[in-house]
C-alpha positions as CSV (number, residue, x, y, z in Angstrom):
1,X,87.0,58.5,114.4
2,X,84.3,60.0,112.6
3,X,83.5,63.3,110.9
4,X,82.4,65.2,113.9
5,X,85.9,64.2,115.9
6,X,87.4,65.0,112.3
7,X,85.9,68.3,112.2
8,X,87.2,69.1,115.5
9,X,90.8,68.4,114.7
10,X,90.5,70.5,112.1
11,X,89.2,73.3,113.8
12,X,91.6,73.1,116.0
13,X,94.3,72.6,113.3
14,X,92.7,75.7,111.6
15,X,93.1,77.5,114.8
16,X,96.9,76.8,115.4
17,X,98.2,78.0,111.9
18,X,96.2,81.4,111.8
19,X,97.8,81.9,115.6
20,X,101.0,81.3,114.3
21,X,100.9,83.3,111.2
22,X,99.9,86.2,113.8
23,X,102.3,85.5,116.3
24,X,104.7,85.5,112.6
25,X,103.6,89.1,112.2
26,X,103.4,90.6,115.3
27,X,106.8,89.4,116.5
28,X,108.9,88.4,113.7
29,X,112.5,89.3,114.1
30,X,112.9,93.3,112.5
31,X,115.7,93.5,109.6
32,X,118.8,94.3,110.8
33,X,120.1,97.9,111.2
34,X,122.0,98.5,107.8
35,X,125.6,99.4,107.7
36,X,126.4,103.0,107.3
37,X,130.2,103.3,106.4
38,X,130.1,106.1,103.3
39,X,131.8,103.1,101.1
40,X,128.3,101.9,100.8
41,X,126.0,104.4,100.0
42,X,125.3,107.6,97.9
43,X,124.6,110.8,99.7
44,X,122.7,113.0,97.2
45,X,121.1,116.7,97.2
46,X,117.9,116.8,99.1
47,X,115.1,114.8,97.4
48,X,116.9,113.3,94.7
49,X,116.7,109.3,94.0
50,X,119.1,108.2,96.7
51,X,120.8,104.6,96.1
52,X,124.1,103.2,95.2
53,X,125.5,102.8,91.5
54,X,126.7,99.5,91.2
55,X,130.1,99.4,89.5
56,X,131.4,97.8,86.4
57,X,132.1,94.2,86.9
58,X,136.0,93.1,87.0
59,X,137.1,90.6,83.9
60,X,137.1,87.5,86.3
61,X,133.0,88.0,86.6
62,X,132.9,88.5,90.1
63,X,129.7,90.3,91.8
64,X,129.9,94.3,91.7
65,X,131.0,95.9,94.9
66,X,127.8,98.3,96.0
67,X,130.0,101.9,95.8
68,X,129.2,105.1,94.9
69,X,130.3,106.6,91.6
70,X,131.3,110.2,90.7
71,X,129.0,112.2,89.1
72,X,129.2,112.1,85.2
73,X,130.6,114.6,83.4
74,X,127.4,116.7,81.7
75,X,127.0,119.9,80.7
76,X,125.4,122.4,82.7
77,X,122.1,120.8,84.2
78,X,119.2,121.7,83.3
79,X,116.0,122.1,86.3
80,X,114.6,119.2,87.7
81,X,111.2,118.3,86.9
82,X,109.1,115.9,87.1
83,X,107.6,114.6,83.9
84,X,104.0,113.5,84.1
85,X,102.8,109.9,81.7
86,X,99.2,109.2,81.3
87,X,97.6,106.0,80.1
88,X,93.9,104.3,80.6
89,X,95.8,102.0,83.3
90,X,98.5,103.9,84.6
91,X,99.6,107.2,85.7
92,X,103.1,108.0,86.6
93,X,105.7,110.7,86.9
94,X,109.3,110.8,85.6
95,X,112.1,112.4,87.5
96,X,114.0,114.1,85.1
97,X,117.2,113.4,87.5
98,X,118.5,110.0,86.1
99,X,115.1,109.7,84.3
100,X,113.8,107.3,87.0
101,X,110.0,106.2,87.7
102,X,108.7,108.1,91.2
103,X,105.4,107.5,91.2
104,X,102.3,104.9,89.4
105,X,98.9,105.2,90.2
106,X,97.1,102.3,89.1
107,X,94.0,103.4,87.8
108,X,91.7,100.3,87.6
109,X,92.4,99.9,91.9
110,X,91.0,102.1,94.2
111,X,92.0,102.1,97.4
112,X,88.0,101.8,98.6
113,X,85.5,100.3,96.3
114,X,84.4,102.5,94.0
115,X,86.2,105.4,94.9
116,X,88.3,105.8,91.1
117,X,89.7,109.2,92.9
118,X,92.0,108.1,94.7
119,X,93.6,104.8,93.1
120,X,96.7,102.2,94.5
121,X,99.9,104.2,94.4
122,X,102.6,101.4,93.8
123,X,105.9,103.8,93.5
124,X,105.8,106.3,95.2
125,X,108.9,109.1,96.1
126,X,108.0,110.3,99.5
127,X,110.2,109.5,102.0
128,X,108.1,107.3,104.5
129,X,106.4,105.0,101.5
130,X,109.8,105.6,99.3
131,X,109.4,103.0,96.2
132,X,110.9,103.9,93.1
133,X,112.2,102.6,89.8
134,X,115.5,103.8,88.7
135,X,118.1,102.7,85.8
136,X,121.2,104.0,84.2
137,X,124.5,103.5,82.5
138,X,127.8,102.9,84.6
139,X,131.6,103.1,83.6
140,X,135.3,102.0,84.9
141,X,136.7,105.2,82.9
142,X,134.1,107.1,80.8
143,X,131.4,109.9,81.5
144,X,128.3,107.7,81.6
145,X,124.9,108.7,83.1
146,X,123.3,107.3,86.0
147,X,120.4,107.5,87.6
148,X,121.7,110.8,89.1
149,X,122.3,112.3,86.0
150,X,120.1,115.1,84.8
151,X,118.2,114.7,81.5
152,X,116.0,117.3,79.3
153,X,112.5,116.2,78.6
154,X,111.0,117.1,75.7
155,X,107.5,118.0,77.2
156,X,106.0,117.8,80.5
157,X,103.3,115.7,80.3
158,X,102.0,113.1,78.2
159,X,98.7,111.5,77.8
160,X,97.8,108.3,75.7
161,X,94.7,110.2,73.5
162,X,91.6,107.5,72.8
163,X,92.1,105.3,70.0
164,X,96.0,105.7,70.4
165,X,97.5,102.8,71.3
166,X,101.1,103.6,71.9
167,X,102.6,106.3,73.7
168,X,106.8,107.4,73.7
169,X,108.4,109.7,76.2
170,X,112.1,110.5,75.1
171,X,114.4,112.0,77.7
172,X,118.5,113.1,76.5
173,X,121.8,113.6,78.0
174,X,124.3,114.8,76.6
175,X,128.5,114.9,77.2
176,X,130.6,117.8,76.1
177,X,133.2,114.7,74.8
178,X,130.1,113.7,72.4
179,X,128.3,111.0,74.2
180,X,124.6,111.2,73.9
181,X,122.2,109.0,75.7
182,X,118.2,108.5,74.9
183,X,116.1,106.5,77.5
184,X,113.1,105.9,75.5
185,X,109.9,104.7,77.8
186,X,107.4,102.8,75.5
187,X,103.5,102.7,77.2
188,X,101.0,100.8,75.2
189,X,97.0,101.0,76.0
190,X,95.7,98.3,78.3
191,X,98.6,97.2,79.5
192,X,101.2,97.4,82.6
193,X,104.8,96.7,81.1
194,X,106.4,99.8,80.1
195,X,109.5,99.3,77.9
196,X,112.9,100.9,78.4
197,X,115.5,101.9,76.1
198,X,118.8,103.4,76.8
199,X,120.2,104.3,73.1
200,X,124.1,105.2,73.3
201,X,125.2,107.6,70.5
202,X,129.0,107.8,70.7
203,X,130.0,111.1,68.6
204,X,133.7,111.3,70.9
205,X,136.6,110.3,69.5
206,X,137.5,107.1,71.9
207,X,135.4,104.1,72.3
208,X,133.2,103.8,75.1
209,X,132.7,100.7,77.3
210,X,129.8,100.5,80.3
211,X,127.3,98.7,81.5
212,X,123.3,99.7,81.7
213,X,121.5,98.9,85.5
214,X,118.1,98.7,86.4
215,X,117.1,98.6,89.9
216,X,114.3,99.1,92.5
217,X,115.0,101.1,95.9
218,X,112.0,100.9,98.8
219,X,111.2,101.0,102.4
220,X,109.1,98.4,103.7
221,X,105.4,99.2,103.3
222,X,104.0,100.7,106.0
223,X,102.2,98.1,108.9
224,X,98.0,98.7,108.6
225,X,96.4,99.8,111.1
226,X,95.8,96.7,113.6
227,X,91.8,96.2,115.1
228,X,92.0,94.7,118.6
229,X,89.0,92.1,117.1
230,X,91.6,91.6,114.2
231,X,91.6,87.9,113.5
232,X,92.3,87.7,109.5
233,X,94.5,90.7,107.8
234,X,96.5,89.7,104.4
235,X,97.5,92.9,104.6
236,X,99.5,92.0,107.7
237,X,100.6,88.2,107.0
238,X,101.4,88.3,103.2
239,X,105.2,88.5,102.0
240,X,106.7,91.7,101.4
241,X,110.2,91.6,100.1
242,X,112.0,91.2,97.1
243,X,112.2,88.3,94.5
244,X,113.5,87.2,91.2
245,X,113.5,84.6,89.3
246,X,116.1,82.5,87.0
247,X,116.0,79.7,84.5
248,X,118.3,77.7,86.4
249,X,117.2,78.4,90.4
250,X,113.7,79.5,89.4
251,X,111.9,81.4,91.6
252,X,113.5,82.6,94.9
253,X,112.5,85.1,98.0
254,X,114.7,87.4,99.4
255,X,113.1,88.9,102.7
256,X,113.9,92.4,103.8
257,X,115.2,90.7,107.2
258,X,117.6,88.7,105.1
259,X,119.1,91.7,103.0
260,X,122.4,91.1,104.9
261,X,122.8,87.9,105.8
262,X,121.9,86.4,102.3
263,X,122.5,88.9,99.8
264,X,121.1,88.2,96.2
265,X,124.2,87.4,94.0
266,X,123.6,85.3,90.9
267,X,123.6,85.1,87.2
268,X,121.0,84.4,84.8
269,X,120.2,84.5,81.2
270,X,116.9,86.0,81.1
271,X,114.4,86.2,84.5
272,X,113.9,89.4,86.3
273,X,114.0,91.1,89.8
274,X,110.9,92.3,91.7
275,X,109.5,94.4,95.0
276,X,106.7,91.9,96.2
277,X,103.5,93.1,98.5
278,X,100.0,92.1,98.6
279,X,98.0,92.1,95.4
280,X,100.6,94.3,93.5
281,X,104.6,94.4,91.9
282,X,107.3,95.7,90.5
283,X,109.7,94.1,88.0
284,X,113.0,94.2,85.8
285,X,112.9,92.1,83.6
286,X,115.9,91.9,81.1
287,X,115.8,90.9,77.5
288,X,115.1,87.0,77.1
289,X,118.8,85.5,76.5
290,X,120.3,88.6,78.0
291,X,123.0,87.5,80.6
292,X,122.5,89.9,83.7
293,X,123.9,89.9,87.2
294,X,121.1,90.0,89.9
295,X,122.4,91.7,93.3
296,X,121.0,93.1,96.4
297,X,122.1,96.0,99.0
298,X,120.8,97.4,102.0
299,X,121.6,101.2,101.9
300,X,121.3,104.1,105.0
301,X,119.6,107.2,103.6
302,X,120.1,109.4,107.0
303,X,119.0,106.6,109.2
304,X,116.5,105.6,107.0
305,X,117.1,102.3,105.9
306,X,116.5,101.5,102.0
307,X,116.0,98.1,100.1
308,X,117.3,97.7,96.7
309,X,118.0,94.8,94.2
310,X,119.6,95.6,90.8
311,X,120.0,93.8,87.4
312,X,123.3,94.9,86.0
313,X,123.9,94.0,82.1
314,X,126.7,93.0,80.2
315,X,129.4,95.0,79.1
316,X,128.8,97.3,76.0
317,X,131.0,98.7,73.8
318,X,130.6,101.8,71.4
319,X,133.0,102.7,69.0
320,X,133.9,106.1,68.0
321,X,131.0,107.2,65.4
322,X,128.6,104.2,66.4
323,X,125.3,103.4,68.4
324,X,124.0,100.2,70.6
325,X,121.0,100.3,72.9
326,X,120.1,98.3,76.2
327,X,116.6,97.2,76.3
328,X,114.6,95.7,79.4
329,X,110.6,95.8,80.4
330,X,109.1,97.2,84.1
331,X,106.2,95.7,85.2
332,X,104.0,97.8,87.4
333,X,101.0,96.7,88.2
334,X,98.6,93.7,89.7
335,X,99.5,90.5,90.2
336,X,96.9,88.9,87.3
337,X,98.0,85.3,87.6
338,X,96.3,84.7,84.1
339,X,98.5,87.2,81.7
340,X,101.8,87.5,84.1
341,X,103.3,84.0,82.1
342,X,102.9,85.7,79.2
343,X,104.8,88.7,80.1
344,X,107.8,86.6,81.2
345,X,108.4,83.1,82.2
346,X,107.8,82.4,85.6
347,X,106.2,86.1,86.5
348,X,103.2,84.3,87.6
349,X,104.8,82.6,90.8
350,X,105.2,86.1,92.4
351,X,101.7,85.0,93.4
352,X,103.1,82.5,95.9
353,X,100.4,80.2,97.3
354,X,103.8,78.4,99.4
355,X,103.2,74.7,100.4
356,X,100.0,74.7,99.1
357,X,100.4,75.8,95.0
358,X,99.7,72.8,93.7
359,X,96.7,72.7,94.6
360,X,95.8,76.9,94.9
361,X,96.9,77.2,91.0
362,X,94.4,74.7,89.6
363,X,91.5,76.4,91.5
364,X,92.4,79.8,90.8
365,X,92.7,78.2,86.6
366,X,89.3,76.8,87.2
367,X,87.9,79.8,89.4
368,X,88.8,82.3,86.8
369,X,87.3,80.0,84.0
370,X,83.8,80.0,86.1
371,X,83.9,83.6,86.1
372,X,84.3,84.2,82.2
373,X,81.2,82.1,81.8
374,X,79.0,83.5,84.6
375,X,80.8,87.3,84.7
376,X,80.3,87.3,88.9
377,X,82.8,86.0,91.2
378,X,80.3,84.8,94.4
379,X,78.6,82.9,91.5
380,X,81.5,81.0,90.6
381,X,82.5,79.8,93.8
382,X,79.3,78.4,94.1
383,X,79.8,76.7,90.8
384,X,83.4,75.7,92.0
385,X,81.8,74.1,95.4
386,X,79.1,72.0,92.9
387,X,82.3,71.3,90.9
388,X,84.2,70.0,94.2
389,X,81.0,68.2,95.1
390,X,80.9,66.2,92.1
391,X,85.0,65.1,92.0
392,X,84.3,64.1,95.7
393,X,80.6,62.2,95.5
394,X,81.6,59.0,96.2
395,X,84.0,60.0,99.1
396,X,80.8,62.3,100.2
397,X,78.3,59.1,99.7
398,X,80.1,56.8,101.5
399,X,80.9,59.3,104.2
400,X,77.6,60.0,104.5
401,X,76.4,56.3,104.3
402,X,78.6,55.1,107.0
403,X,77.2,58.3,109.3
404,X,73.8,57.1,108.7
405,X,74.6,53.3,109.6
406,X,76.5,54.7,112.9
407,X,73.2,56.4,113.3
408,X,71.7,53.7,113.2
409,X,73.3,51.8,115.6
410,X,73.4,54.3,118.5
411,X,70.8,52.6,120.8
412,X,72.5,49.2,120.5
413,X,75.7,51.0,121.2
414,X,74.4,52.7,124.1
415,X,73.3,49.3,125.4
416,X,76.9,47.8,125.4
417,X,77.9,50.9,127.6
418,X,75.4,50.7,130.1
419,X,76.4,46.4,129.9
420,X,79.9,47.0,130.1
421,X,80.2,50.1,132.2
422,X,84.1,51.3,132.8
423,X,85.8,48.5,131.2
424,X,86.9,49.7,128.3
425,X,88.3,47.1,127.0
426,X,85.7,45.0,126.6
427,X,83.6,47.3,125.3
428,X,85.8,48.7,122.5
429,X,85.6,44.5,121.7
430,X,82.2,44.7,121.8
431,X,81.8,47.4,119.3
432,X,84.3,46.0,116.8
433,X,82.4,43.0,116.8
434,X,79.1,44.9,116.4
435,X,81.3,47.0,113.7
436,X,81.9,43.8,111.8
437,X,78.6,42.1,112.2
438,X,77.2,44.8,110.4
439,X,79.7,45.7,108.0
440,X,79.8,49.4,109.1
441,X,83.3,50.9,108.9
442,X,83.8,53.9,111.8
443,X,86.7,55.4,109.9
444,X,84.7,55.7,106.8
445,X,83.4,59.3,107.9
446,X,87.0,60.4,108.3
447,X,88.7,60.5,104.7
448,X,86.7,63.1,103.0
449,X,87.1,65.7,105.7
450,X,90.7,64.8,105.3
451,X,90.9,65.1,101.6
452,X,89.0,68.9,101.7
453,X,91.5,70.1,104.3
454,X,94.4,71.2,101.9
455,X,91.5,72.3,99.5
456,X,90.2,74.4,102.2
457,X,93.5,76.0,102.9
458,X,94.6,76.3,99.3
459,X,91.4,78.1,98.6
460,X,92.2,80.4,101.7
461,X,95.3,81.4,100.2
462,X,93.8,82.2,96.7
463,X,91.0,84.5,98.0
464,X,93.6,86.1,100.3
465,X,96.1,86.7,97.4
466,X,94.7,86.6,93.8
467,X,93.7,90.6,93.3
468,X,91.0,89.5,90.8
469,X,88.7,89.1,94.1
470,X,89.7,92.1,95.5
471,X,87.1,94.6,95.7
472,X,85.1,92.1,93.6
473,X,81.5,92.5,94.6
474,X,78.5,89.7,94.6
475,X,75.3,90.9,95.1
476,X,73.7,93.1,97.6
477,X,75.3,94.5,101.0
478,X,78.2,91.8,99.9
479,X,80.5,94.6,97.7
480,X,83.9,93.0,98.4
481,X,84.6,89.2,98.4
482,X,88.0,89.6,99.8
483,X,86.6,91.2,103.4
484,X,84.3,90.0,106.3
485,X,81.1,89.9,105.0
486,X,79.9,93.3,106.8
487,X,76.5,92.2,108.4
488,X,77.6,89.0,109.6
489,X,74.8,87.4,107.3
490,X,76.7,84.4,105.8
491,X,78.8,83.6,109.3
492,X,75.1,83.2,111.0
493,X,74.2,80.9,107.9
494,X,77.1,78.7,108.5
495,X,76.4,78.2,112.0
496,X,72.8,77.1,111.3
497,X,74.7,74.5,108.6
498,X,76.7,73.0,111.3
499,X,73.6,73.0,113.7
500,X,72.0,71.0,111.0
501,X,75.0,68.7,110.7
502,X,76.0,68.0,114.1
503,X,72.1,66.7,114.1
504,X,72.7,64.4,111.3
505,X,76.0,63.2,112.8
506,X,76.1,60.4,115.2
507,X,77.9,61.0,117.8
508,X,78.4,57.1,118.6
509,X,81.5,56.7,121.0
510,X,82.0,60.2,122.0
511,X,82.5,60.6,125.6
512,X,80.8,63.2,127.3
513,X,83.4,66.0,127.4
514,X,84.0,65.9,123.4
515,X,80.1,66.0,123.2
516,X,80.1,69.2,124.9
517,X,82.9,70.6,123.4
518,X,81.7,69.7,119.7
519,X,78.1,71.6,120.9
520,X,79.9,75.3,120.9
521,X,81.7,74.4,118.0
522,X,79.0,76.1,115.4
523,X,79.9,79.1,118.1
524,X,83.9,79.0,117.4
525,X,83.4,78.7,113.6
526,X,80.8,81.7,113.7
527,X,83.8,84.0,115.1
528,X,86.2,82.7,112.7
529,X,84.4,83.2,109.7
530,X,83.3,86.7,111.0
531,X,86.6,87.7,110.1
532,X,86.8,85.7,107.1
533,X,86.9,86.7,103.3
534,X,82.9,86.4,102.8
535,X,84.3,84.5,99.6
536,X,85.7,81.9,101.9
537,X,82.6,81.9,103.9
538,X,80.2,81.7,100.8
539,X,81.9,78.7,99.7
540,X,81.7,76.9,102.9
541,X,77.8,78.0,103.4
542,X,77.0,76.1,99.9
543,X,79.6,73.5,100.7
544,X,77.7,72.8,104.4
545,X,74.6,73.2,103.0
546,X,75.0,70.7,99.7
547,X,76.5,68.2,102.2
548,X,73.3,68.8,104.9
549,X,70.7,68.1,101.7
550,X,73.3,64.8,100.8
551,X,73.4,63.8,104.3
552,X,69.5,64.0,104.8
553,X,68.5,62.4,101.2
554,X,70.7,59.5,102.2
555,X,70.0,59.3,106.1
556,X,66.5,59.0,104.4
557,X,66.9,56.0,101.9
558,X,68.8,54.3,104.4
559,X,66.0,54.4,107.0
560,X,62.7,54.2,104.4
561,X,65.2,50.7,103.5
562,X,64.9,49.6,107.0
563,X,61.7,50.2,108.0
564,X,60.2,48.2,104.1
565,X,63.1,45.3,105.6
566,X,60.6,45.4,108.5
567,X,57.2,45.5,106.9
């Protein structure tokens, strides 16, 4: 075998998994039609946060039935509003009714480059992209406010003023027995965890015992709009589902199609729960050491079916006169692989590179590194492609030597086929003994094409998921790294790379057919990287054309070698 046949099972290899990761999209099996019995669901007023309140756990620890509780007890109810939160990264609105998150903009991502008007909306309360953050307090046999409940807001809008660096936004309910409830949301500048606090101020006269919930209720993200060209789409491959994570099972996926035949129902001490889709999240994540139950449900809001996983607490209880709080952090944001570790263990995996993360994570860790010294994505995947080039010189060298030595010995090869003719056998005899006369090893060419495959894919899967290339531009008409390069200009350059390759290749042993087949290669692997993230492409331009300039220095020495053997 040698590079040439190696590059064409790799194409071909190539070829297969992007089919099947289409055929995965187009016709996976749809999530099942949820259950609509009224055991199982909430049915609220007209545009309110509809999902079920999960009940208080029974002694023996077993998971909470999904059921619907009674209203709490309040006072008269004041208007709904909807509260509006401004910070330099985020801007959200508050529902008033149970005090849950409806809406975040995130303001560093436009949805087009450049266009800071109209930024990635991650929750969002409209029916058909329905996303939302809710949380509350539950109880076997006390008024308790959930994320029905309606709370007073002290203002209407907030705004984190420059040079402030912290920004509160208090909401209150109150019981006529004397229970009072605070859900405090804590923004700081700069960043994407907002912090929760439900304070419960008992002033009744009996002791009050319930649990606080967070949970996140969605409908699948809508399908983009598919191109009839359309050969590479993350938007359309990537996971979208829920996920959480524990010490003990670490991370796990729970697909939308999966809601109800594999229910989330586990324990943890610590971890968190989480809406995945491409580039951006949304997480609970509990108080380090906190013991929480982690469930699932698939709900029916009038035939619209809604996805929802839930981290109930434990149990506390308020005496008469006395105060506890439940704390727990939301992340909303971007899946930044670099600071997600730091905001809780394990946060980072939500960037799942599958199969292939033991090798994607150290790139991306080196990648990012490249681009804090030279401040431009493009140029540190060229950087990363010299850094590559390096680990692998002496595959490369000896790759590239044994090439040049089967160049080499093409006429006398070609003379044993014309001797020989159609038996085979001897001339495969022949040309092992030829092989070993001259201490040329055929197989030679193979093992560093073999070795780049899973660094080829894992890099795919890091330019397709990391949201630090996303939008990131490299110079001139190339604006976004993460698309098809729009003019076409790097796939053309990669074809003339593999032109110039397949000339420096021997093609010693091939028959006929394969020799054809490999000549419209450079013609397959222009359409494929057409569609392409041009990061992708630039990598393999400067990858092709460092191992063209390799190739031809040491085709060179090997031949100026021969021909001073000769004088």
């Amino acid at each position: 075998m040698n590079q040439t046949r190696s590059l064409l099972a790799f194409a071909l290899l190539f070829v297969a998994y992007l089919i099947w990761n289409q055929w995965q999209a187009d016709y996976r099996t749809p999530p099942p039609a949820a259950p609509a019995p009224a055991a199982t669901t909430a049915t609220e007023t007209a545009g309110s946060s509809s999902a079920a309140t999960p009940a208080v756990p029974a002694a023996s620890g077993t998971p909470a039935p999904v059921v619907p509780a009674a209203p709490a007890a309040t006072a008269p109810a004041a208007a709904r509003q909807l509260v509006t939160v401004t910070t330099d990264v985020l801007r959200l609105a508050i529902d008033t009714e149970g005090g849950s998150l409806v809406r975040a903009d995130l303001l560093k991502y436009p949805v087009k480059p450049k266009d800071m008007q109209h930024p990635v909306r991650l929750l969002d309360g409209s029916p058909e992209r329905y996303f939302v953050a809710q949380n509350g307090l539950v109880s076997a046999n006390a008024p308790a406010p959930d994320h029905r409940a309606t709370f007073v807001a002290e203002q209407s809008a907030y705004a984190l003023a420059p040079g402030q660096q912290q920004l509160v936004v208090t909401l209150t309910w109150h019981d006529p027995a004397g229970l009072t409830v605070k859900k405090r949301y804590t923004f700081e500048r700069g960043s994407y965890v907002i912090k929760l606090a439900q304070e419960i101020d008992n002033g009744g006269t009996q002791a009050w015992s319930g649990n606080a919930y967070r949970q996140l209720v969605r409908v699948p993200p809508p399908e983009p709009a598919k191109h009839f060209l359309e050969f590479y789409n993350p938007e359309r491959i990537s996971y979208k589902g829920a996920a959480w994570y524990g010490p003990e099972k670490k991370f796990q996926k729970l697909p939308f199609g999966k809601f109800v035949k594999e229910p989330l129902n586990a324990e943890a001490a610590g971890g968190w729960v989480a809406m995945l889709q491409h580039y951006f999240f949304a997480a609970w994540i509990p108080n380090e050491g906190e013991t929480s139950r982690f469930g699932s449900a698939l709900l029916d809001e009038q035939g619209t079916q809604r996805y929802l996983v839930r981290s109930l607490g434990p149990t506390l209880t308020v005496a008469p006169g006395a105060s506890a709080t439940s704390e727990a952090r939301l992340y909303v944001g971007p899946e930044l692989q670099s600071t997600l570790d730091s905001v809780a263990p394990g946060l980072s995996l939500v960037v799942d590179y599958g199969v292939f993360t033991v090798i994607a994570q150290p790139l991306h860790w080196v990648l990012a590194h490249l681009h804090l010294l030279v401040g431009n994505w493009g140029l540190a995947i060229i950087l990363l492609v010299l850094l590559i080039k390096a680990v692998f010189f002496k595959l490369s060298e000896a790759q590239f030597k044994a090439g040049a030595k089967m160049r080499k010995l093409s006429p006398r090869i070609q003379a044993l086929k014309e001797r020989y003719g159609d038996d085979k056998q001897k001339m495969q005899q022949a040309m092992m003994e030829l092989y070993q006369k001259e201490k040329v090893n055929p197989l030679a060419g193979c093992l560093p094409t073999l070795v780049q495959i899973p660094v080829f894919f894992a890099l795919y899967y890091v330019l397709m998921y990391s949201v630090e290339l996303r939008q990131a531009p490299f110079f001139g008409w190339i604006q976004d790294l993460a698309a098809p390069d729009p003019y076409f200009v790097l796939p053309v350059l990669y074809t003339l790379v593999m032109i110039a390759t397949q000339y420096l290749t021997p093609t010693v042993g091939m028959d006929p057919t394969q020799a054809k087949l490999m000549k419209v290669m450079p013609i397959v692997f222009a359409v494929m990287f057409a569609f392409f993230p041009a990061g992708l492409t630039l990598y393999y331009v400067v990858n092709g054309l460092t191992s063209v300039i390799q190739q031809w220095v040491i085709t060179r020495r090997i031949e100026a070698g021969d021909a001073k053997a000769k004088a």
